[in-house]
Backbone as a ProteinNet text record, in pm:
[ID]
protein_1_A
[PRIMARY]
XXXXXXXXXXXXXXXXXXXXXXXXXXXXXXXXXXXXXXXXXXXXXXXXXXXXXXXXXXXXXXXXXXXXXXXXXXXXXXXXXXXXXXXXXXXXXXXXXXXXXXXXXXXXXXXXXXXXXXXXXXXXXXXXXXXXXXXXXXXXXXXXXXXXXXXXXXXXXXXXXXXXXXXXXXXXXXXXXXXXXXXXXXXXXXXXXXXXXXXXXXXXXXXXXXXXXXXXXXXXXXXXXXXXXXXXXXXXXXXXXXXXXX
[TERTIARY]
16743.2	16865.3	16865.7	16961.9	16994.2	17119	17072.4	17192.1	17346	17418.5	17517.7	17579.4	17494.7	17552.2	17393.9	17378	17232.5	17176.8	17057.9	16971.4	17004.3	17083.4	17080.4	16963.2	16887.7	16738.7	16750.3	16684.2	16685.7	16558.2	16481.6	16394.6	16328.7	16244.2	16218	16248.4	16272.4	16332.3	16209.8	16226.7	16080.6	15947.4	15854.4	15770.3	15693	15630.4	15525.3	15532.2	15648.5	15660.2	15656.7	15615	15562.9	15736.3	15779.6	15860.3	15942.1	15780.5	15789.2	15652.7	15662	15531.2	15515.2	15599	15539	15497.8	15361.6	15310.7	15391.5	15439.8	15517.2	15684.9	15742.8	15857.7	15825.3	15694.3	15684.6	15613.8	15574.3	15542.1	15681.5	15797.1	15908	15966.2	15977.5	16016.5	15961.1	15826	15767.4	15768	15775.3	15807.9	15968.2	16037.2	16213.4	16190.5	16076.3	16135.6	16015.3	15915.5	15852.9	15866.9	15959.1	16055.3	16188.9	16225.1	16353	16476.2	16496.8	16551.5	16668.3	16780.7	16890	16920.7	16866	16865.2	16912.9	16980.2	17025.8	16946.8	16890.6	16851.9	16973.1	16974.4	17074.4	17005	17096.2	17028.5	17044.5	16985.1	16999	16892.2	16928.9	16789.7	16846.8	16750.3	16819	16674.2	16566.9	16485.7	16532.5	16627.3	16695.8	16766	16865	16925.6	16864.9	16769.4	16705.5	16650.8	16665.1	16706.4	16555.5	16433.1	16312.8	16249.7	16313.5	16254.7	16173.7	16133.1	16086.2	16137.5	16099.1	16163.9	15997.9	16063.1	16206.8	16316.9	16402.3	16497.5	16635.5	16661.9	16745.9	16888.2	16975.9	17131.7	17139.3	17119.2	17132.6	17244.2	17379	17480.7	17521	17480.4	17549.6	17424.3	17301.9	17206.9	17114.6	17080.4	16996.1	16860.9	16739.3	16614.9	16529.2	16424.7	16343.9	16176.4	16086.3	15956.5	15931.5	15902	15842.2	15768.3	15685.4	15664.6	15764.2	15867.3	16006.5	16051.1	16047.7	16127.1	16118.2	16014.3	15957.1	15970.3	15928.4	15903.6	16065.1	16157	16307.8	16367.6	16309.5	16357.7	16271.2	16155.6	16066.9	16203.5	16229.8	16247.2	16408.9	16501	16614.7	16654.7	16554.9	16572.1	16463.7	16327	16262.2	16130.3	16036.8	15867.5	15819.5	15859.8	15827.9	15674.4	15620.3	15483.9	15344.4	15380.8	15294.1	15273.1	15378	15397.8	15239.1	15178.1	15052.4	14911.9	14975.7	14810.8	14805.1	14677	14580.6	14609.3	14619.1	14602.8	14495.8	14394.6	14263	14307.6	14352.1	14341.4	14508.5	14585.4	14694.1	14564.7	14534.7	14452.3	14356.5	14265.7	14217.6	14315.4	14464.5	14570.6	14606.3	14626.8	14669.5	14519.9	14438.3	14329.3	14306.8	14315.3	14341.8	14477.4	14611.4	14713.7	14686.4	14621.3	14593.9	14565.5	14395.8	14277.7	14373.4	14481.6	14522.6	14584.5	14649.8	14833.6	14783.6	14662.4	14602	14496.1	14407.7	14302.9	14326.8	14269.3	14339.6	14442.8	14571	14627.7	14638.5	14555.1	14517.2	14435.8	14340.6	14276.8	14386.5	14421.7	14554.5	14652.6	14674	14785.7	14686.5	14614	14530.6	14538.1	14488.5	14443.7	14546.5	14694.1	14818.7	14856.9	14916.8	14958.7	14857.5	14755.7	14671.6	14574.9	14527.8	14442.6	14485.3	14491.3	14494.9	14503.7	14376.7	14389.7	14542.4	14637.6	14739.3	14847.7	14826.8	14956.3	15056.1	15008.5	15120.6	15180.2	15116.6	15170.9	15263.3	15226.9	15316.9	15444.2	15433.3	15536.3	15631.8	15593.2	15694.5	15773.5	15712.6	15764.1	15822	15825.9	15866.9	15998.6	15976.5	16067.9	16141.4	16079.5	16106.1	16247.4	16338.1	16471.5	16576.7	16489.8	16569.1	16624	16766.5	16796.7	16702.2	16660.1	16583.2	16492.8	16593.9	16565.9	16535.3	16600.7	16559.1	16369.2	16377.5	16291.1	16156.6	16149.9	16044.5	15967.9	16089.4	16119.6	16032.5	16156	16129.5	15970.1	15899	15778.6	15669.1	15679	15566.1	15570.5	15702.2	15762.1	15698.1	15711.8	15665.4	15506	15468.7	15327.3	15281.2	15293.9	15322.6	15298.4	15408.8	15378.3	15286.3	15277.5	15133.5	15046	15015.1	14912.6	14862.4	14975.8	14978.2	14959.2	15010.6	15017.4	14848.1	14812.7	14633.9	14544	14586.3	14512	14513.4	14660.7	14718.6	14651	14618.1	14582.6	14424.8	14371.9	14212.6	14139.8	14207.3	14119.5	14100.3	14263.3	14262.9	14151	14063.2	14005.7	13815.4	13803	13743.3	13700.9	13593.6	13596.1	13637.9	13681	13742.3	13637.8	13515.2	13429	13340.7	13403	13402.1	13532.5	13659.6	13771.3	13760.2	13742	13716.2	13620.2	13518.2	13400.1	13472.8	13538.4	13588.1	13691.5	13782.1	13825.7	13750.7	13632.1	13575.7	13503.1	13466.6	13435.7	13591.9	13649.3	13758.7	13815.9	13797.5	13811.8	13676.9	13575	13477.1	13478.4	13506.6	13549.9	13645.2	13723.2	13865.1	13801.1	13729.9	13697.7	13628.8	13515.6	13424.8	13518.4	13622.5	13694.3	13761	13817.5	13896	13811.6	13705.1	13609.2	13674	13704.7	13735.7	13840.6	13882.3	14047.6	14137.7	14230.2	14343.5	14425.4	14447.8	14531.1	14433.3	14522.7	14380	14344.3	14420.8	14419.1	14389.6	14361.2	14327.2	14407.6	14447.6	14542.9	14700.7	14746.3	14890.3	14910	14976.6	15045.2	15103.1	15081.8	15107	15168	15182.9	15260.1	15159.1	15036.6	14942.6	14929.1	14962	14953.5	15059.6	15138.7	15277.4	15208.7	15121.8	15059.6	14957	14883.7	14768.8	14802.6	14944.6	14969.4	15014	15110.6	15150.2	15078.8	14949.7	14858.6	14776.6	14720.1	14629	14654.3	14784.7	14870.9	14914.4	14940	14964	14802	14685.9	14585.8	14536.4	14547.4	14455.2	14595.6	14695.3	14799.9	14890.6	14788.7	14909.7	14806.3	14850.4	14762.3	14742.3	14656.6	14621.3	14443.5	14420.5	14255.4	14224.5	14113.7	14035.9	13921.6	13815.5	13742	13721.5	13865.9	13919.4	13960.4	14018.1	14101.1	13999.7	13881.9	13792	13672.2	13687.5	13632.4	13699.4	13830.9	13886	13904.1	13878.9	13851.3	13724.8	13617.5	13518.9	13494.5	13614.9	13608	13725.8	13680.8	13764.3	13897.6	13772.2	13898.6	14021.1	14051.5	14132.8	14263.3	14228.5	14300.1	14346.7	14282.5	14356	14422.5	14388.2	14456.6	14632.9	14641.3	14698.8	14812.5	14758.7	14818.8	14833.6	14796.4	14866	15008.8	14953.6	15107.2	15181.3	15169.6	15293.6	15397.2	15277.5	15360.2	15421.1	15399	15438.2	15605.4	15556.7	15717.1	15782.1	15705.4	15824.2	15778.9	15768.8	15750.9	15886.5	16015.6	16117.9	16116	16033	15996.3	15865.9	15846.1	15725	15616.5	15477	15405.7	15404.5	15336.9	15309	15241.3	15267.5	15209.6	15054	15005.9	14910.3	14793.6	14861.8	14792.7	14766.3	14820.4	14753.2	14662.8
7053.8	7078.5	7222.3	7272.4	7412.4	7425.5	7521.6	7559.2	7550.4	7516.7	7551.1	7721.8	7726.8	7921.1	7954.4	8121.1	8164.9	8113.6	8127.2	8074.6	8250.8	8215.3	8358.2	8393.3	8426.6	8513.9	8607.5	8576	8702.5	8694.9	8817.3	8839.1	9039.9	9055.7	9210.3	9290.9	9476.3	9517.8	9552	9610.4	9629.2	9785	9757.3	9898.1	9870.1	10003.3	10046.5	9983.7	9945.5	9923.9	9742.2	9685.7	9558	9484.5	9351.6	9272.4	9268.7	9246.3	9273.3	9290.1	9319.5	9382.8	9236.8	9134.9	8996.4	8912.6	8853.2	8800.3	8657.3	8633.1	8458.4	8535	8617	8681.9	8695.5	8749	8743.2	8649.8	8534.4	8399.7	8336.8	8342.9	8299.6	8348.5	8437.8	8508.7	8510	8527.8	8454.1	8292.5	8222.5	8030.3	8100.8	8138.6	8112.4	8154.5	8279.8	8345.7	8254.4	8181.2	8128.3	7970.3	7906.7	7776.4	7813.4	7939.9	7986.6	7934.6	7926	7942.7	8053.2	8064.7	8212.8	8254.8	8350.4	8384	8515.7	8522.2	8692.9	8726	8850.3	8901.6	8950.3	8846.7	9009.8	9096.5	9232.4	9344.5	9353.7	9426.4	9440.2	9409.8	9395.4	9377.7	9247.5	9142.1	8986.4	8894.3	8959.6	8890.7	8815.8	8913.5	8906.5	8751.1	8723	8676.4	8529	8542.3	8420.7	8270.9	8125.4	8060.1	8033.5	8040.5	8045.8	8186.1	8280.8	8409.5	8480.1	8435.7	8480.9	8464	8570	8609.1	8580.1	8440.9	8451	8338.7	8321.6	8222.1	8197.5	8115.5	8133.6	7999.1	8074.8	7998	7938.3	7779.2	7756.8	7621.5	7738.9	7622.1	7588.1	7633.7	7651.4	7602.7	7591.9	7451.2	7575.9	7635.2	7706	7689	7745.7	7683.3	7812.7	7783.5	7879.4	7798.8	7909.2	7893.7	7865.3	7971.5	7956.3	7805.7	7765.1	7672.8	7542.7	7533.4	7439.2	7470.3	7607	7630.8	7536.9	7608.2	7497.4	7407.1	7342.2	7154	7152.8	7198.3	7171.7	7195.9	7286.5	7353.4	7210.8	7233.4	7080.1	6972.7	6912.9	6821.3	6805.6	6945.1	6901.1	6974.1	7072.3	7050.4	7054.5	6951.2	6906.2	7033.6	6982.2	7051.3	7080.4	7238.9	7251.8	7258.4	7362.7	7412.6	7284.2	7189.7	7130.2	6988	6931.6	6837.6	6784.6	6886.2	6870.9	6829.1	6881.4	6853.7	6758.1	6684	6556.6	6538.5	6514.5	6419.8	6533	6497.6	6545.8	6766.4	6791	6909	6905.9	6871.8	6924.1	6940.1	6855.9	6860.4	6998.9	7031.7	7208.8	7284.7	7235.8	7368.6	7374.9	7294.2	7274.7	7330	7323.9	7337	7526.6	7551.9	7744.7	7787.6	7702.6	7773.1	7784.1	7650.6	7725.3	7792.2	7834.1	7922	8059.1	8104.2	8207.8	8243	8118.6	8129.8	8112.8	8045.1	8049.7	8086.8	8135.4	8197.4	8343.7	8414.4	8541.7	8615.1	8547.8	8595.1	8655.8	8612.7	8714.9	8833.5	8854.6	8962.6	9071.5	9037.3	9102.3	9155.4	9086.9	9104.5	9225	9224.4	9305.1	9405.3	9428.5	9517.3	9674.6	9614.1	9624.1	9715.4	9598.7	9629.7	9629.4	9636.8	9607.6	9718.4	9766.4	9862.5	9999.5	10098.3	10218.3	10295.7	10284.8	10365.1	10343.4	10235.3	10213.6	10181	10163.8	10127.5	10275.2	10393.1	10476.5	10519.1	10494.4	10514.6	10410.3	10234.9	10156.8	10132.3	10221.6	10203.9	10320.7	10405.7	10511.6	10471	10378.8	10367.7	10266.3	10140.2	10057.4	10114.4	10153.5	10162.7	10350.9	10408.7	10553.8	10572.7	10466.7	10543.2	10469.5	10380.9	10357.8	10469.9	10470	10564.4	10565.5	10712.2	10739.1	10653.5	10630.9	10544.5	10396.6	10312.7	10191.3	10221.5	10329.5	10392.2	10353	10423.1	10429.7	10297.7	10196.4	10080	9983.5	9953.8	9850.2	9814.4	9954.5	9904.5	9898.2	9939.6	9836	9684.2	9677.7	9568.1	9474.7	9504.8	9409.3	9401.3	9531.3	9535.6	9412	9486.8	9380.6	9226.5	9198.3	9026.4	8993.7	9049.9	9053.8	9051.7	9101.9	9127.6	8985.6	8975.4	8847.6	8714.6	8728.3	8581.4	8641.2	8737.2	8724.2	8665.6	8702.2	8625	8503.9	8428.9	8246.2	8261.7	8287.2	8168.2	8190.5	8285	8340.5	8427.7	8471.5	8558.6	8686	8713.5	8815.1	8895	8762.1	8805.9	8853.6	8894.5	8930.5	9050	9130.5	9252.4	9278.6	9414.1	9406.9	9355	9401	9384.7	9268.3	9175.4	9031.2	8996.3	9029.1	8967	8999	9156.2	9156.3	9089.1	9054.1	8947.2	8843.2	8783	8637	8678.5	8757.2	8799.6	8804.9	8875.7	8929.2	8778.6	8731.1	8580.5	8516.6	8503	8441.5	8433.9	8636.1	8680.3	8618.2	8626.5	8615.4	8441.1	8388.2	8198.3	8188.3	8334.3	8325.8	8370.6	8470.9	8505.3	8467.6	8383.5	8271	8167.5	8118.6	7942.4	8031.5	8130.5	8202.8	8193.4	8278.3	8261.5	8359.1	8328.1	8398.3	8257	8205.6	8122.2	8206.4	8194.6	8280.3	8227.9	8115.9	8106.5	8014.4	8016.5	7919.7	7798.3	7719.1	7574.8	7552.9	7674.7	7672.2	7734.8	7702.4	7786.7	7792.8	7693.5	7731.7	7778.6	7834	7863.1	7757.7	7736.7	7629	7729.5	7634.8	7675.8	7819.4	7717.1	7765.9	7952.7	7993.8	8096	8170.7	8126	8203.2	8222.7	8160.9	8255	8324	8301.2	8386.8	8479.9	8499.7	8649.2	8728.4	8664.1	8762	8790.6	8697.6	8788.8	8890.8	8894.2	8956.4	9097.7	9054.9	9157.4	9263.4	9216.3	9274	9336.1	9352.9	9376.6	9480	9425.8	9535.1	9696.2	9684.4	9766.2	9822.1	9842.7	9895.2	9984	10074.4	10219.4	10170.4	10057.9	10026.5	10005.8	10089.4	10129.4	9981.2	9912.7	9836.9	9769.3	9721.3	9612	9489.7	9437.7	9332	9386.3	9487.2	9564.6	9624.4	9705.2	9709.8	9578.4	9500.2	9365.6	9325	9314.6	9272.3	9325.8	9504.1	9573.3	9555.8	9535.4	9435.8	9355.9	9272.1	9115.4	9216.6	9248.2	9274.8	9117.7	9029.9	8913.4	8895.6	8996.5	8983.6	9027.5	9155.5	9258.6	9239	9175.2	9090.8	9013.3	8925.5	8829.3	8861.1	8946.5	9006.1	9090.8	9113.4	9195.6	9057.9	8998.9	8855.3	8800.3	8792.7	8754	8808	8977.5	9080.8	9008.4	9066.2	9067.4	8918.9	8851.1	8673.3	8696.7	8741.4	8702.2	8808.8	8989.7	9076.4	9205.1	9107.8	9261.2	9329.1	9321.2	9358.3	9514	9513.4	9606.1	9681.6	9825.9	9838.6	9836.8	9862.8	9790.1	9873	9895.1	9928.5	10068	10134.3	10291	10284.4	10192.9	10128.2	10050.6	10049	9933.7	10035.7	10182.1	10231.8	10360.1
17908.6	17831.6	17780.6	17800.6	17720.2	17611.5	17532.3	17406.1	17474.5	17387	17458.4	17430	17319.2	17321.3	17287.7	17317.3	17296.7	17125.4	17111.2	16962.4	16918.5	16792.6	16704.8	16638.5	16668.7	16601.2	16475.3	16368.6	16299.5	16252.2	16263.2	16216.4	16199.5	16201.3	16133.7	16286.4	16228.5	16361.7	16459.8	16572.3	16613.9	16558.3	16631	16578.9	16678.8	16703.1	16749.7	16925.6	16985	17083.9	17108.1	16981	17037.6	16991.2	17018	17035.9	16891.5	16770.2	16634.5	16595.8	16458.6	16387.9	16333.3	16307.8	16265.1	16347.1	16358.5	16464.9	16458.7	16422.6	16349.1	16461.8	16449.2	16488.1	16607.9	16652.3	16797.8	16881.6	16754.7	16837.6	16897.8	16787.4	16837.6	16936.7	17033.2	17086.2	17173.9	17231.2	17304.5	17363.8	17243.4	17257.9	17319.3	17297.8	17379.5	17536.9	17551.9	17702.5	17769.5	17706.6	17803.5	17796.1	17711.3	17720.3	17841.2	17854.7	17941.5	17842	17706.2	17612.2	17640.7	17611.9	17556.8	17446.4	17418.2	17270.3	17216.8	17143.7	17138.9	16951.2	16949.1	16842.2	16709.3	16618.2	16543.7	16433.9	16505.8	16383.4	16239.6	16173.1	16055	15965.8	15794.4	15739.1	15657.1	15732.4	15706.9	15601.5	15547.2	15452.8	15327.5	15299.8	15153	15145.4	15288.8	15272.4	15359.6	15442.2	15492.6	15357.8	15446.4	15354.9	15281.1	15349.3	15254.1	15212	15221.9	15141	15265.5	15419	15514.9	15650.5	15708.2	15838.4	15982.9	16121.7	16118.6	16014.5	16139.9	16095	16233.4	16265.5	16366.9	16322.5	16375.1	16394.8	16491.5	16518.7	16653.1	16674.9	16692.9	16720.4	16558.7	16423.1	16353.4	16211.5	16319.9	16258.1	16194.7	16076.7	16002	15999.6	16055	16018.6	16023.4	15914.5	15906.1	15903.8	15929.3	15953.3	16116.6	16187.9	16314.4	16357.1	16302.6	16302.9	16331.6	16209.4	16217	16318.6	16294	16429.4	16568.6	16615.5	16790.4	16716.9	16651.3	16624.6	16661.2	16603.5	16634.5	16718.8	16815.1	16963.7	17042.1	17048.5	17083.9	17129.4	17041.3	17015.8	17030.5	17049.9	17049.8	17248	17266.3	17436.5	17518.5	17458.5	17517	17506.7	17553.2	17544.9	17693.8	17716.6	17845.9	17818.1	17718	17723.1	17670.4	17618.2	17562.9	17647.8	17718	17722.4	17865.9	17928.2	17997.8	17948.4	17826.6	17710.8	17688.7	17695.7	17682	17536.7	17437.8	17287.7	17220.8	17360.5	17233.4	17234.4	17357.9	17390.5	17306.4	17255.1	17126.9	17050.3	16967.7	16862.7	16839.3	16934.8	16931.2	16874	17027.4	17004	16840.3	16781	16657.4	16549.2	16586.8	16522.7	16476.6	16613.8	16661.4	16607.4	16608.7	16501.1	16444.4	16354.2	16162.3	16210.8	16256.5	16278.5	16226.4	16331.9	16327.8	16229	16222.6	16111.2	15942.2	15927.6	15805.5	15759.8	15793.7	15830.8	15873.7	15954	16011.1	15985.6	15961.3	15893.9	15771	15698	15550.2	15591.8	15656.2	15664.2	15742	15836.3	15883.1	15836.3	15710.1	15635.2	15504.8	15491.8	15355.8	15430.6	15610.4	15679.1	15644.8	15683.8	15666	15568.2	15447.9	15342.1	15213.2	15231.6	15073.4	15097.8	15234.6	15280.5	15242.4	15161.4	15150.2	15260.5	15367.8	15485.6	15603.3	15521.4	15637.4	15544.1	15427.7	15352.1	15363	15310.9	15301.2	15476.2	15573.5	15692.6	15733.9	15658.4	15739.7	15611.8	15483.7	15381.9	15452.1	15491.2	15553.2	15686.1	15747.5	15899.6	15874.3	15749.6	15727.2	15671.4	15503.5	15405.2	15426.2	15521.3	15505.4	15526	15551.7	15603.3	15479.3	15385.8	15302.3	15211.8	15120	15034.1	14897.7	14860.7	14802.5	14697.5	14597.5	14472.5	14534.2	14604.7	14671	14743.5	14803	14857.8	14783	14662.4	14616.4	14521.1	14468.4	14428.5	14501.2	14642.6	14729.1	14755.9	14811.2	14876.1	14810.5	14602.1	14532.3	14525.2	14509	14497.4	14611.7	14716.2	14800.8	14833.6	14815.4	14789.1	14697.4	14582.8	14431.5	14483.2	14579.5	14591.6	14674.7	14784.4	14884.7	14817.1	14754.1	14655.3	14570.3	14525.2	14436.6	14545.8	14669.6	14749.4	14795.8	14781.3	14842.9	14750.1	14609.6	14504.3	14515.4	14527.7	14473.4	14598.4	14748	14816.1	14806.2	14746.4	14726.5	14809.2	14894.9	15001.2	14864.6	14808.3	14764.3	14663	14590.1	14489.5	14559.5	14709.8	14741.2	14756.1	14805.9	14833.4	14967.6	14976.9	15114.2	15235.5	15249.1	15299.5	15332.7	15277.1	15238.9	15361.7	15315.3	15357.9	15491.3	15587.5	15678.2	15783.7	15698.3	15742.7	15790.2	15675.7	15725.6	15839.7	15853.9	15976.8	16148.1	16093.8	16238.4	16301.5	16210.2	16252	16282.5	16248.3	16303.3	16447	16450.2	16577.1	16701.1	16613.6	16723.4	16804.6	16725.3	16774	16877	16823.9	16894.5	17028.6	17041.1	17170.7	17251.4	17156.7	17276.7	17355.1	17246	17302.8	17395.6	17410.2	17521.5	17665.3	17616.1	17755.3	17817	17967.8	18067.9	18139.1	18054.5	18066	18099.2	18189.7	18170.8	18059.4	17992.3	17861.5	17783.4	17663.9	17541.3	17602.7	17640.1	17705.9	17823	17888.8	18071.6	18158.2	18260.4	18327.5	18298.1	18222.6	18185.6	18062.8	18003	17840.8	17785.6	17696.6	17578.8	17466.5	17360.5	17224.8	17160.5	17184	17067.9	17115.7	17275.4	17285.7	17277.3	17200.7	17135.9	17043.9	16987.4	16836.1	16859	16932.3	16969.6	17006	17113.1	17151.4	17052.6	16952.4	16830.1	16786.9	16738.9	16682.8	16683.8	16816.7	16910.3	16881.7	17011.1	17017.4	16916.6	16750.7	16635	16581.3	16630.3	16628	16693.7	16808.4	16951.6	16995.2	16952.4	17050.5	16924.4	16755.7	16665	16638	16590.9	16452.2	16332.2	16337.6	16212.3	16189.4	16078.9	16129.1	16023.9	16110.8	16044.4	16103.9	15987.7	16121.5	16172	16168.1	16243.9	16374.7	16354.6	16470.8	16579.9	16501.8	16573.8	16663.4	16575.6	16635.1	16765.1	16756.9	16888.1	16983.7	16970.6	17055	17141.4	17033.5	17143.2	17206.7	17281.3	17337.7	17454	17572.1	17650.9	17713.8	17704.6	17744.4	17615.2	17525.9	17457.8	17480.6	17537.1	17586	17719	17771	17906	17877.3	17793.5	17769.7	17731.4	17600	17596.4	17727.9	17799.2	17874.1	18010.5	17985	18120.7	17992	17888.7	17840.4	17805.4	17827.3	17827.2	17928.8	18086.8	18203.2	18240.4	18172.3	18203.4	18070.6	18013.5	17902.8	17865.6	17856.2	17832.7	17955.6	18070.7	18189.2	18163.5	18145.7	18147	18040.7	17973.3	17866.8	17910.1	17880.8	17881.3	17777.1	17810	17748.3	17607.1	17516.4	17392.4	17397	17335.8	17370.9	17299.2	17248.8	17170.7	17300.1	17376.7	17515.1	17622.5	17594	17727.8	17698.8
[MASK]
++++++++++++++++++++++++++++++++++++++++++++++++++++++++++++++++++++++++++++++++++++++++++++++++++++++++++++++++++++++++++++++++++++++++++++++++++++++++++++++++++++++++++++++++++++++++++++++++++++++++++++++++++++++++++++++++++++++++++++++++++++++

């Protein structure tokens, strides 16, 4: 079954060559072109106004939903499960095991790497917030700092040392790179869900200018970077690759 009009997308604009700088934005986006989904992006700056306070969020046919996650479960389920529907019971259960891994786990060190890291905050507040008008300018990006900050504390990574937080990262990464192996995808030879998140993430890791040693960790697992680069050419050959990837 297909939409009867494309899935309206909104989520952050792009950077650094990749799809998006949010690995959750470019899990979705990935789940549509490798479901064969039609989806059109709209521009603009849509956080403010999304219905849980985060991006993405998509219009589909008039139906509002946010959280990547909701998302597929609702694409799933309203035109069927191309990517999952091969997996054994026990082999969902991993896949589901390696989302958190990524989506709750990993994701904090990623996110400190980012925005909480000194060595990358004033480069990604400029490339982010630099074209805002002045006074918004200088406002906006404590402000959002400010809550990052605060969501690293409430969930606890935050009250670590950095050197600590990256730890729990590089282990994260390193699990990630044994269960990979020399698989062409997480689950074996086809793509599943779970590598709509693995590629956003990866991908938001190995192929951006962001100095850290998570970033450097995954630079050490060459099957990452392959990996990576089999699920460019499988879902955005149409684009070239990341000026970060060559």
């Amino acid at each position: 079954m297909q939409p009867a009009q494309p899935i309206k997308i909104y989520q952050f604009p792009k950077l650094w060559g990749l799809p998006n700088i949010s690995p959750f934005c470019m899990k979705l986006e990935t789940y549509l072109r490798l479901a064969d989904l039609p989806y059109e992006i709209i521009k603009g700056d849509h956080v403010f106004r999304a219905p849980k306070g985060k991006l993405p969020f998509i219009d589909d046919g008039g139906q509002i939903i946010s959280d990547s996650s909701l998302i597929i479960t609702h694409l799933k389920q309203r035109y069927g499960d191309p990517l999952d529907q091969h997996l054994s019971d026990a082999d969902k259960a991993i896949a589901h095991t390696f989302q958190r891994l990524f989506e709750e786990s990993l994701y904090w060190p990623a996110l400190y790497s980012r925005w909480l890291d000194n060595r990358n905050w004033p480069n990604l507040k400029q490339l982010v917030f630099g074209q805002l008008p002045p006074l918004v300018r200088n406002v906006v990006p404590m402000l959002v700092q400010r809550k990052l900050r605060r969501d690293a504390v409430g969930q606890g990574i935050g009250r670590h040392a950095p050197a600590d937080i990256y730890d729990m990262g590089c282990r994260d990464l390193e699990a990630i790179a044994t269960f990979l192996g020399d698989k062409p995808f997480f689950m074996g030879d086809r793509p599943c869900i779970l590598d709509t998140t693995a590629f956003g993430f990866l991908a938001n890791l190995l192929w951006v200018p962001v100095v850290s040693p998570i970033a450097d960790q995954a630079r050490q697992h060459p099957n990452l970077d392959a990996y990576c680069r089999r699920m460019w050419a499988l879902c955005f050959a149409d684009q070239p690759l990341p000026a970060g990837a060559n």
